[in-house]
C-alpha positions in Angstrom: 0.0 0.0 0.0 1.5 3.3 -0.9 1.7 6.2 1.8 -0.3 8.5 -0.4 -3.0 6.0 0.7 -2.4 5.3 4.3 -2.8 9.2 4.6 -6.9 8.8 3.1 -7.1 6.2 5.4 -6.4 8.7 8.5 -8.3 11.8 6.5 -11.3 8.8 6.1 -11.1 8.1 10.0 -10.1 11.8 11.4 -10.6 14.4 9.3 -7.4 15.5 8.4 -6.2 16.7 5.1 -3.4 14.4 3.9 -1.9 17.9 2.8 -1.2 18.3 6.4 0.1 15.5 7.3 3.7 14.5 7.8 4.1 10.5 8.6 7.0 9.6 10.4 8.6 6.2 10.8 12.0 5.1 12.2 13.0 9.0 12.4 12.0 9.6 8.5 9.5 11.7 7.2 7.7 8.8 4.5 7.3 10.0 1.2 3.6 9.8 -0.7 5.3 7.8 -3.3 6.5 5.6 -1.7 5.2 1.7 -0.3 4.8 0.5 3.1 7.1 -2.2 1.8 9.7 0.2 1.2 9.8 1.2 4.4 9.8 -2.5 5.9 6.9 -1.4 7.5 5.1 -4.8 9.8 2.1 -5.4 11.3 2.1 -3.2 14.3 4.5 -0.8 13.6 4.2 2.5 14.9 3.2 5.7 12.4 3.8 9.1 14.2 1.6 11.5 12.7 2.7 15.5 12.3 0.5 18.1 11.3 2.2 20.1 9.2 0.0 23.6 9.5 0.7 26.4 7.3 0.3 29.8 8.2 1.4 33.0 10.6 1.3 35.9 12.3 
């Protein structure tokens, strides 16, 4: 499964844009291009999720 879709998955389940979204795993920022399989992502494994919001003062 690529990344791109794991990031609908979490916009299907909370709302969140996949625009603003940042996966992490293993200290990497994942790339929407890329597979789980690429990553050697298991079962299990731990996604951190960080929201990447744009603007300012």
């Amino acid at each position: 499964v690529q990344v791109s879709r794991i990031k609908e998955r979490v916009e299907e389940k909370e709302g969140i844009p996949p625009v603003q979204q940042r996966l992490i795993f293993g200290g990497k920022q994942m790339a929407d291009d890329k597979t789980a399989a690429e990553y050697n992502l298991e079962g299990g494994a731990t996604l951190h999720l960080v929201l990447a919001l744009r603007g300012g003062l």
